[in-house]
DONU-492009 format. One record per residue (C-alpha): x, z, y; residue in one letter. Coordinates in nm, 3 decimals. Layout:
REM DONU-492009
VORO        xx        zz        yy   residu
VORO         X         Z         Y        a
...
//
This chain:
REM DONU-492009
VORO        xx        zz        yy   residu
VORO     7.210    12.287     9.833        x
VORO     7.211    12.665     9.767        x
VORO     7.417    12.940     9.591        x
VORO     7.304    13.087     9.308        x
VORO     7.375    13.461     9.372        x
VORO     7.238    13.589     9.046        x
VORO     7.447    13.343     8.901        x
VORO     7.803    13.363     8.820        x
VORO     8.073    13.176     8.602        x
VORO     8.332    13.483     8.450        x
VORO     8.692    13.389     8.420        x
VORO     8.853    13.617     8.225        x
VORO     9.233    13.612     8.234        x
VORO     9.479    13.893     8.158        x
VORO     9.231    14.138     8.120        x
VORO     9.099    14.030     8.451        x
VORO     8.757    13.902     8.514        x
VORO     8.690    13.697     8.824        x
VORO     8.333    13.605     8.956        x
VORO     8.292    13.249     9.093        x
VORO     7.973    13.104     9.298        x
VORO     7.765    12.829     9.144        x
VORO     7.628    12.629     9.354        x
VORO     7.298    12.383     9.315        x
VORO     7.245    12.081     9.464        x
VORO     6.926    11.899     9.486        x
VORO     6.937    11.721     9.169        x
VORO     7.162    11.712     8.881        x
VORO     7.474    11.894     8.733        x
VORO     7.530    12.271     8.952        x
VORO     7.910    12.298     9.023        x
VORO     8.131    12.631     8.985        x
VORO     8.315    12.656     9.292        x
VORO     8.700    12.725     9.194        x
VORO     8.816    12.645     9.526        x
VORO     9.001    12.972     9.539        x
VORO     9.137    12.954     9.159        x
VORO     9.495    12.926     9.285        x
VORO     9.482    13.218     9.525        x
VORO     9.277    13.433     9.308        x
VORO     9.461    13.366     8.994        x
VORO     9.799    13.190     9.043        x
VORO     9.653    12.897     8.795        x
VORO     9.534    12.559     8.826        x
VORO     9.282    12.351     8.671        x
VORO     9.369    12.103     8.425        x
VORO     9.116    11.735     8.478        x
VORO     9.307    11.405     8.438        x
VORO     9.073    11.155     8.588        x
VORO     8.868    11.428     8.771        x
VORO     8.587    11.346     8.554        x
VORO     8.478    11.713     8.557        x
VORO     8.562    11.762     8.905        x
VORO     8.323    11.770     9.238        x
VORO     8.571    11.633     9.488        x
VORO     8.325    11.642     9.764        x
VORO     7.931    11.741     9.907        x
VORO     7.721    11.418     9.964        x
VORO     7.365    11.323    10.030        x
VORO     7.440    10.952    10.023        x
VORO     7.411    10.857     9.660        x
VORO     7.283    10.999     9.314        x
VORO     7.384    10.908     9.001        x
VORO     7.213    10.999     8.607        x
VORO     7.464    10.835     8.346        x
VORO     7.246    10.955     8.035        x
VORO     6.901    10.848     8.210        x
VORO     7.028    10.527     8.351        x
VORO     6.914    10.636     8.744        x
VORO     7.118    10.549     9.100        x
VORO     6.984    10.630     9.364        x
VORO     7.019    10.536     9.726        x
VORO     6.948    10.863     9.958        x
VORO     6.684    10.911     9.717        x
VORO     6.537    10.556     9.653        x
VORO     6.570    10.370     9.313        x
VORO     6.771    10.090     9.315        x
VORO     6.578     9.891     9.160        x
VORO     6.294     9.894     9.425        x
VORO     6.542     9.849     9.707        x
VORO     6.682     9.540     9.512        x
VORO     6.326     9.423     9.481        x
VORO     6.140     9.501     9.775        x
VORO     6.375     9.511    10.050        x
VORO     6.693     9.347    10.190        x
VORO     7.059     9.388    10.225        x
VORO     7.084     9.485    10.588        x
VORO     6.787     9.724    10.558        x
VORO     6.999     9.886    10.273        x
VORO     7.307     9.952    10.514        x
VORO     7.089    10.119    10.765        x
VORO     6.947    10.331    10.489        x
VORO     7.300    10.412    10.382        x
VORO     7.422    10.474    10.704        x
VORO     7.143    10.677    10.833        x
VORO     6.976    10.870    10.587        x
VORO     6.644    10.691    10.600        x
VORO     6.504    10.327    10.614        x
VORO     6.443    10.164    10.948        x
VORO     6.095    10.114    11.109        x
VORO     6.094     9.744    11.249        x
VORO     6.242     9.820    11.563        x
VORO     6.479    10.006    11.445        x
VORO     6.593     9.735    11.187        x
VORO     6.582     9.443    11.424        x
VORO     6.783     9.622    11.713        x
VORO     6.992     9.696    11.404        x
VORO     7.013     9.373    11.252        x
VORO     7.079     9.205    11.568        x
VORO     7.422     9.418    11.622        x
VORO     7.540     9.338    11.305        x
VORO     7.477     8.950    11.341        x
VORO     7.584     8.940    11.733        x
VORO     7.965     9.091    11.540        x
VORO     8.016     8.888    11.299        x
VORO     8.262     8.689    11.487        x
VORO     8.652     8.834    11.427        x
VORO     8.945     8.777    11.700        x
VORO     9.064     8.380    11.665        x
VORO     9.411     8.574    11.665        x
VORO     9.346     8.658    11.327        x
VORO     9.314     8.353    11.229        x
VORO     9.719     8.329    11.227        x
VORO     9.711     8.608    10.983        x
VORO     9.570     8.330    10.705        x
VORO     9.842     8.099    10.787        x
VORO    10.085     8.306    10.694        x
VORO     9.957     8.359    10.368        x
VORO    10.032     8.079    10.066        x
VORO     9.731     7.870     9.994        x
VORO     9.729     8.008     9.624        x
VORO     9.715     8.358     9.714        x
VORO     9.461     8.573     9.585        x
VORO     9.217     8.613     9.818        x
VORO     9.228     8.973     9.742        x
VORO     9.573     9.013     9.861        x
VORO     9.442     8.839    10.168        x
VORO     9.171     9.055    10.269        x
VORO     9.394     9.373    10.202        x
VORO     9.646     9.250    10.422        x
VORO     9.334     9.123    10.751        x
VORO     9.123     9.437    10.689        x
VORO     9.387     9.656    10.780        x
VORO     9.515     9.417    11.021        x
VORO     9.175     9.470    11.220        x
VORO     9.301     9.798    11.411        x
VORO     9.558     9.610    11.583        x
VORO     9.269     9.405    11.714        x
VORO     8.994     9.700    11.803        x
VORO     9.148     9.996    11.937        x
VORO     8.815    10.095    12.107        x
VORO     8.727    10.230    11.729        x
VORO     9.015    10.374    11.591        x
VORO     8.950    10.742    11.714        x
VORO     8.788    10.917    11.388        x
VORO     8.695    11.213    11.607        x
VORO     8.515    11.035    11.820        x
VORO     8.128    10.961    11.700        x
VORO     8.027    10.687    11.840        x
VORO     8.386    10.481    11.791        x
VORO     8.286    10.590    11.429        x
VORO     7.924    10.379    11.439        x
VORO     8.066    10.112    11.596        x
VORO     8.407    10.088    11.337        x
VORO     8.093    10.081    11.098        x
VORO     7.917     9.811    11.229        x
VORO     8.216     9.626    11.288        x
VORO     8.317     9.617    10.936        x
VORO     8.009     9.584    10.780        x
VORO     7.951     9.264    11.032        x
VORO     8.312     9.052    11.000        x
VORO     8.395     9.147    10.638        x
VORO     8.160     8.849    10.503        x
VORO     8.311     8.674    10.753        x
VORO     8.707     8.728    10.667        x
VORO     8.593     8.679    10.315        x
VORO     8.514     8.323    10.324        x
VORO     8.795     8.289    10.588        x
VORO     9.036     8.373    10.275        x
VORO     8.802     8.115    10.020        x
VORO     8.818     7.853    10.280        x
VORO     9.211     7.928    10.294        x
VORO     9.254     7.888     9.909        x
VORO     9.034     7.554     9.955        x
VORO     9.257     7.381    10.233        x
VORO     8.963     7.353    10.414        x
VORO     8.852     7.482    10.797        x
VORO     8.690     7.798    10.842        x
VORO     8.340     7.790    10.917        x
VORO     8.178     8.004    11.188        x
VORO     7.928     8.236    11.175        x
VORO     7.534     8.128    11.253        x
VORO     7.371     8.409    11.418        x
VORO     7.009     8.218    11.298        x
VORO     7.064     8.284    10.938        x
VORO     7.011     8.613    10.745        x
VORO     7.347     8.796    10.654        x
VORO     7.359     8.651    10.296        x
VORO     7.277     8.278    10.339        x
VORO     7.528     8.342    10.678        x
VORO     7.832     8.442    10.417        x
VORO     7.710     8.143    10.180        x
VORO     7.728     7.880    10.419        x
VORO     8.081     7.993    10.559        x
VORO     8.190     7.996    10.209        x
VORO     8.048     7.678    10.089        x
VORO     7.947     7.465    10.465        x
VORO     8.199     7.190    10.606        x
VORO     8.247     7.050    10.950        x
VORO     8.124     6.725    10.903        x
VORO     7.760     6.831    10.776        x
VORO     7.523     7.122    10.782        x
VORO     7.415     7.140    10.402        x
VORO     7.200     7.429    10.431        x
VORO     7.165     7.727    10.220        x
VORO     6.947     7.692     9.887        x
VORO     6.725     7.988     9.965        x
VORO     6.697     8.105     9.574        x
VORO     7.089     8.116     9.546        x
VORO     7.076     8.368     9.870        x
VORO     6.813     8.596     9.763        x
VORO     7.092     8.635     9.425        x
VORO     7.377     8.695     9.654        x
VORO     7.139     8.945     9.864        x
VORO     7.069     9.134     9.552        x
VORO     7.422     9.129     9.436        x
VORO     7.542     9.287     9.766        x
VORO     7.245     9.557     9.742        x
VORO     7.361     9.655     9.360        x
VORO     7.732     9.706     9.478        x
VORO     7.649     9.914     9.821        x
VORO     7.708    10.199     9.722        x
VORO     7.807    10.393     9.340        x
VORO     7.899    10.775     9.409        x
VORO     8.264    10.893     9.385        x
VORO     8.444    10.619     9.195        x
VORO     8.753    10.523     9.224        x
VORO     8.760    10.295     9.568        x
VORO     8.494    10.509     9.710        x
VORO     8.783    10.837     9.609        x
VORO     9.035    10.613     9.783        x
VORO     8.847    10.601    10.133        x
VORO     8.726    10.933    10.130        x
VORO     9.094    11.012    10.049        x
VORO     9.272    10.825    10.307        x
VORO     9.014    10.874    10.569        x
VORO     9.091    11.291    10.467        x
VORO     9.435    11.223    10.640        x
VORO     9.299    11.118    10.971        x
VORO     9.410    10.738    10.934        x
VORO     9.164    10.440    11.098        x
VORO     8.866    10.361    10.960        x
VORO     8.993    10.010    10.931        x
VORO     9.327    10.147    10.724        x
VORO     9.087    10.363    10.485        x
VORO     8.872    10.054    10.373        x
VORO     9.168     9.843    10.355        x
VORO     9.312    10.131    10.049        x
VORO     8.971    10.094     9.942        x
VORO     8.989     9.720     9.890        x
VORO     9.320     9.777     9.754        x
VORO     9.209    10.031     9.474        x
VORO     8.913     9.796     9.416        x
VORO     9.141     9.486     9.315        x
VORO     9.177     9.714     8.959        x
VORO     9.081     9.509     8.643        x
VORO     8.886     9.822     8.528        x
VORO     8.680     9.911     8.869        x
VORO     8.639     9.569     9.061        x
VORO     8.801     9.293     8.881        x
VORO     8.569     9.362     8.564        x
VORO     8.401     9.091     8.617        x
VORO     8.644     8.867     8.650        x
VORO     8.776     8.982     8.301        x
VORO     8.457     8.885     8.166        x
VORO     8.438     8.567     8.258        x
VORO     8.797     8.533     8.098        x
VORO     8.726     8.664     7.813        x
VORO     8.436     8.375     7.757        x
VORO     8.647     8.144     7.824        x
VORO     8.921     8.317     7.552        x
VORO     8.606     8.295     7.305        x
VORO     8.534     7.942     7.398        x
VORO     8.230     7.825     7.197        x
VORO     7.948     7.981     7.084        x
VORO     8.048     7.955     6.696        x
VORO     8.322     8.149     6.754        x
VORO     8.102     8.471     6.876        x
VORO     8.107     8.623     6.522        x
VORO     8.466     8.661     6.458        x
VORO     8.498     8.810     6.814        x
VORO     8.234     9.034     6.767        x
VORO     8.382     9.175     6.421        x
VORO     8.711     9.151     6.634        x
VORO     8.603     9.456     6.907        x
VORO     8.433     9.673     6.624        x
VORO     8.769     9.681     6.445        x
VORO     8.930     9.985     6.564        x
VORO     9.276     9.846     6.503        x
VORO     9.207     9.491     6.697        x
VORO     9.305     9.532     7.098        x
VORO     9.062     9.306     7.191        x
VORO     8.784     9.444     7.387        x
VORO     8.458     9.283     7.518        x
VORO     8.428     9.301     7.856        x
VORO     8.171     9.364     8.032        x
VORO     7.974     9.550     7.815        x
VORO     7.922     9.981     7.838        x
VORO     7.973    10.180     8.157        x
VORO     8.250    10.551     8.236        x
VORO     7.962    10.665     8.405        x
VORO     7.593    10.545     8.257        x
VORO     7.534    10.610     7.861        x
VORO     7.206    10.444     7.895        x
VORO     7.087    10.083     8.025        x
VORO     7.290    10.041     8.356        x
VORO     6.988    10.045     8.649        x
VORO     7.170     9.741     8.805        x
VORO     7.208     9.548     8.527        x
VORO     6.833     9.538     8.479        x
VORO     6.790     9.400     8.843        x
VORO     7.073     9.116     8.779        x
VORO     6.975     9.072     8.441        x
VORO     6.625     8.918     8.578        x
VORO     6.790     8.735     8.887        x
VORO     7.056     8.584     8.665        x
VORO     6.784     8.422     8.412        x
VORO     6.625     8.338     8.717        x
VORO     6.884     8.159     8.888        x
VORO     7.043     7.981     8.577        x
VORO     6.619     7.834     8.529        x
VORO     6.695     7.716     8.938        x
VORO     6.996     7.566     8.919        x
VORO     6.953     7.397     8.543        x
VORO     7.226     7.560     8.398        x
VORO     7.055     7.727     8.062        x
VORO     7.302     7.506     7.858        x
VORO     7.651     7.563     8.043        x
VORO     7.860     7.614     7.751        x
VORO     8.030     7.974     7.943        x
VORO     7.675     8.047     8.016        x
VORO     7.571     7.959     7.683        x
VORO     7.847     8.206     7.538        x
VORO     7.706     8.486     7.770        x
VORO     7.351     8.464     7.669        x
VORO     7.446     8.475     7.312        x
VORO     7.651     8.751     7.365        x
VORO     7.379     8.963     7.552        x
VORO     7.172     8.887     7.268        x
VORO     7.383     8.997     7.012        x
VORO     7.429     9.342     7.202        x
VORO     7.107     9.422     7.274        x
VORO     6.987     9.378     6.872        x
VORO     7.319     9.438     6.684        x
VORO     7.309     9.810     6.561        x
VORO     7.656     9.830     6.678        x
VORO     7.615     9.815     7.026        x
VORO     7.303    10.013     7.015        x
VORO     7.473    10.336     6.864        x
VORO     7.766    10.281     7.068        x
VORO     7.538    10.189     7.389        x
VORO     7.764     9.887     7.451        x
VORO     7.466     9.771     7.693        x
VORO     7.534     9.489     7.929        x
VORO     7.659     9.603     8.226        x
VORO     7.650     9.490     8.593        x
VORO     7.949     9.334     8.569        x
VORO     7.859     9.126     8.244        x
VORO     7.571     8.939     8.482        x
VORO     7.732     8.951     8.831        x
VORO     8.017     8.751     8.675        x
VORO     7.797     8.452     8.538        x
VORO     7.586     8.442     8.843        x
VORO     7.835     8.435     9.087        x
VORO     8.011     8.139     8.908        x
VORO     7.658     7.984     8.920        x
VORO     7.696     8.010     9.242        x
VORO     8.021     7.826     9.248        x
VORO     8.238     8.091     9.302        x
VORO     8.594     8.085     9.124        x
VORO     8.676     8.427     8.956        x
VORO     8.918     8.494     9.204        x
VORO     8.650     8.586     9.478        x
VORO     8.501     8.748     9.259        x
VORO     8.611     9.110     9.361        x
VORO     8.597     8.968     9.699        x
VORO     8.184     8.991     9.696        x
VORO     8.207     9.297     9.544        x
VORO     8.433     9.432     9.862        x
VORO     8.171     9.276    10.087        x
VORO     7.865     9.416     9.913        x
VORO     8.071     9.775     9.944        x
VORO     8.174     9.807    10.262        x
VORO     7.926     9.978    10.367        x
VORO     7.917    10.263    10.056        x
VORO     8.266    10.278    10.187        x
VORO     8.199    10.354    10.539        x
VORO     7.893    10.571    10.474        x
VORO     8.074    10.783    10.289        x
VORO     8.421    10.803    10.475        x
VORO     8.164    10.892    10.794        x
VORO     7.995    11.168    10.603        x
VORO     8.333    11.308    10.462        x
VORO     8.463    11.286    10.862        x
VORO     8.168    11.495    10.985        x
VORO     8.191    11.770    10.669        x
VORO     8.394    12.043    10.812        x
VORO     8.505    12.220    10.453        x
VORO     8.689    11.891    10.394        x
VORO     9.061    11.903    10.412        x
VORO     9.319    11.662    10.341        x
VORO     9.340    11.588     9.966        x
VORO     9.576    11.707     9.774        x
VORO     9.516    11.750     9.420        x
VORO     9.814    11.941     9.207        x
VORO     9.963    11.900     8.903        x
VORO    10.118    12.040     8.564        x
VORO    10.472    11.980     8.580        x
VORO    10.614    11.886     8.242        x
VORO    10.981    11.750     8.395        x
VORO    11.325    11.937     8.374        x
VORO    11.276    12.298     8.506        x
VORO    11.592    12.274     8.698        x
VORO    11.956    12.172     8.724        x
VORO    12.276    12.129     8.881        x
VORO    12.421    11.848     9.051        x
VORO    12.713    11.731     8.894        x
VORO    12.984    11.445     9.065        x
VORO    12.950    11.087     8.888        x
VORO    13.322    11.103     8.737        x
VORO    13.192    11.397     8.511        x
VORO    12.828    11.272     8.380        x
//
């Protein structure tokens, strides 16, 4: 990252003109740095959405929305979703660079020796109704967690910071299937420190007691690749949450917990839920047509979900990878002619020859395949944003680390254009 000193943006304002640095980063847009607008002029910036707005300095991810690129630290996703694993992603996220051997196993070995979460908290499910969404479970334990660790609650303090990290990134596959199992009826099933971190979360989602089933070993190389897709996606909305909370000085433990909370949203983490409701609203494959004339009419509210992405106006890079491991897994498990399945790969069909979508670039998106493979899986759409929380976790904690050690942040706080009543006086109730 540099300045551009022969580089300026002008503002010119009441016959003023004020010079303001642009600065370059490595790779794509270079920013104008207006972080004295207010003091220099008096005036504010106007960007609902912050869509226009560099919030923050990272090196941890790198996003191209016309080219259809992310990046991890530098590496395409598609060859870490390919060629490597889950856990190897974290460290990479974490660290800055991939682990040698050693360094993977020593770190693969802490995160598997922590997956294990205080049986105290195990109280905290009773308390919740059986048909709660697990969602509003894993808000509620996430948080809960600092009352439990208060050896890694100090966010000045480095190495309580690595090992809040590795904490969450360890038991939050762990308190997710504690909250399936608790919409089930059924026991909780501890962690097994001999499998690998996805077939570990499968089997406490889907083992019993009374048997050990085993994990189908295509069906966790899909959840492994689901969890690498969703690591990590720039400044969106959850990612803004943690970043903001964390800004304040609050646990690490309270900042993911906002973070789960903001991902719950039917636009940012629930969108795949909403698409597999809306196949189910379509119901049978004759009835794609008048659904499909249905979202091109400008007048008609419905909307197909999971197609197009706010951020990529190309192919989304993910949805490549999951497009592939979705055929794939639908081939394993014999489930080509699922009639929700069926209505999906019509759908994707349709979208990827229909004129419509092309000129639009309504491409499938990740959400569009995540969705059908995770209820190939056997997933109900309710945990759906659950994986997605798990898979994050650690985009969440990389980046609320890296905002910690930046010493130009401050605590957010964005301003406004007030548009309310520019003052009054109080006046007793007898005379309103």
């Amino acid at each position: 990252m540099s300045d551009k000193s022969s580089e300026n943006a002008k503002l010119k304002l009441d016959n003023n003109e004020i010079d303001y640095n642009i600065t370059e980063g490595t790779i794509g847009p270079d920013v104008i740095d207006i972080s004295k607008l207010y003091s220099d002029t008096g005036k504010f910036t106007y960007d609902p959405g912050f869509t226009s707005t560099a919030s923050c300095k990272s090196s941890i991810t790198y996003i191209d929305g016309e080219e259809g690129v992310l990046l991890y630290r530098g590496y395409p996703i598609e060859q870490l979703a390919e060629k490597g694993n889950y856990l190897e992603t974290c460290y990479l996220l974490l660290n800055g660079e991939l682990p040698s051997k050693i360094e993977f196993e020593e770190f693969d070995s802490i995160i598997t020796n922590h997956t294990m979460v205080h049986e105290q908290l195990n109280r905290f499910f009773g308390g919740f109704r059986p048909d709660a969404h697990p969602m509003a479970i894993m808000c509620g334990v996430v948080g809960a967690l600092s009352a439990f660790y208060h050896d890694s609650t100090d966010v000045n303090d480095p190495e309580q910071r690595k090992i809040a990290c590795f904490r969450l990134i360890a038991k939050m596959p762990t308190l997710a299937a504690m909250a399936y199992k608790h919409s089930l009826g059924q026991p909780a099933i501890y962690p097994k420190n001999e499998l690998s971190y996805a077939s570990n979360f499968l089997n406490m989602c889907f083992g019993v007691p009374t048997e050990d089933k085993g994990v189908n070993e295509t069906i966790s190389k899909a959840m492994d690749k689901i969890l690498i897709l969703h690591a990590d996606h720039e400044q969106n909305a959850s990612t803004s949450t943690v970043r903001l909370a964390g800004s304040s000085g609050a646990n690490p433990f309270a900042c993911i917990a906002s973070g789960i909370a903001c991902l719950w949203g039917a636009a940012h983490g629930g969108a795949n839920e909403a698409c597999l409701r809306m196949l189910d609203e379509i119901g049978n494959v004759k009835n794609i047509p008048e659904f499909i004339n249905k979202a091109k009419d400008k007048n008609d509210p419905f909307r197909l979900m999971g197609f197009g992405h706010r951020v990529y106006k190309n192919y989304d890079p993910r949805a490549k990878v999951m497009q592939k491991t979705c055929h794939e897994l639908l081939d394993h498990l014999g489930l080509k002619n699922d009639p929700k399945l069926a209505i999906a790969m019509e759908l994707e069909k349709i979208a990827l020859e229909d004129e419509y979508f092309i000129e639009k670039k309504l491409y499938p998106n990740v959400d569009f395949y995540s969705g059908i493979v995770m209820k190939a899986m056997g997933f109900p759409m309710e945990m759906f944003t659950v994986l997605f929380a798990v898979g994050r976790t650690v985009g969440w904690v990389s980046q609320w680390d890296e905002m910690i050690e930046d010493k130009s942040q401050r605590i957010g706080r964005p301003r406004q254009l007030y548009v309310g009543n520019p003052g009054r006086d109080y006046q007793d109730i007898n005379s309103r």
